[in-house]
C-alpha positions in Angstrom: -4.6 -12.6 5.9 -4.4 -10.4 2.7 -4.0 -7.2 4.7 -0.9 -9.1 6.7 0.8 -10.2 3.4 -0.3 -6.3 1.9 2.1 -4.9 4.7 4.9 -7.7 4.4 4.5 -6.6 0.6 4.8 -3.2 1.3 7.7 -3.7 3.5 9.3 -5.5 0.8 9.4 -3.3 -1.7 9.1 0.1 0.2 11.4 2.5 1.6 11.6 2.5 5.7 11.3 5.9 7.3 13.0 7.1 10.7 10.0 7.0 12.3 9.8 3.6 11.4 7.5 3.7 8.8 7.6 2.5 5.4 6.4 4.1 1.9 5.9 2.7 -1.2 4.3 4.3 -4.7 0.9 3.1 -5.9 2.1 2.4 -9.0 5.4 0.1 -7.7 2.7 -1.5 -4.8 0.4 -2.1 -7.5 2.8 -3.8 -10.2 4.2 -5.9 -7.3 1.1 -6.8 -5.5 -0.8 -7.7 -9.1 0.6 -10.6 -9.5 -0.4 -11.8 -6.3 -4.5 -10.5 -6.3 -6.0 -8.4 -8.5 -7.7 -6.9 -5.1 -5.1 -4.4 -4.1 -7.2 -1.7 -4.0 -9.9 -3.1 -1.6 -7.1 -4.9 0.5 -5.7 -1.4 0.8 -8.7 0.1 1.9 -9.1 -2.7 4.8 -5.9 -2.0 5.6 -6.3 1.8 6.2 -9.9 1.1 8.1 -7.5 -0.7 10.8 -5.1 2.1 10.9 -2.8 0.4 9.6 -2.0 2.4 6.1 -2.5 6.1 5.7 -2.6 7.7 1.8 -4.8 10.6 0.2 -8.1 10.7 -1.4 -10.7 7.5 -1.1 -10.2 5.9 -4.0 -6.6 4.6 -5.8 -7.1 4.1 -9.4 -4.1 2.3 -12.1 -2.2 5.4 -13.6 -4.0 8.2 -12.5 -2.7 7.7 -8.9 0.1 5.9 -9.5 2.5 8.5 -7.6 0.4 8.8 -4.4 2.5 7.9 -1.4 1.3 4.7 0.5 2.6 4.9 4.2 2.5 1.5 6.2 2.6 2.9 9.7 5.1 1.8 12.2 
């Protein structure tokens, strides 16, 4: 349920892609998402275990990776 409405968010507030997908910043994902669950970070990670979310490095962190590129994959 939390990684469904994590990719609805995404959707929401990202930017759609002509292969279909859709990226978002951490930061802007975070500040929306926040308000919803203070679990972002571990929903995200679920998310990308079922191929649904691709981003670099292993570990998203408030500020210092605030500009890394969240792709939800189409």
């Amino acid at each position: 349920m939390e990684v469904r409405e994590l990719c609805g968010i995404i959707r929401d507030v990202g930017r759609s892609c002509e292969d279909g997908s859709v990226i978002v910043e951490f930061g802007r994902l975070f500040e929306r998402y926040v308000t919803i669950s203070n679990k972002v970070v571990g929903v995200l990670l679920r998310a990308r275990r079922q191929g649904l979310v691709r981003f670099q490095g292993e570990m998203l962190w408030q500020g210092r990776d605030d500009q890394v590129v969240i792709t939800l994959l189409p």
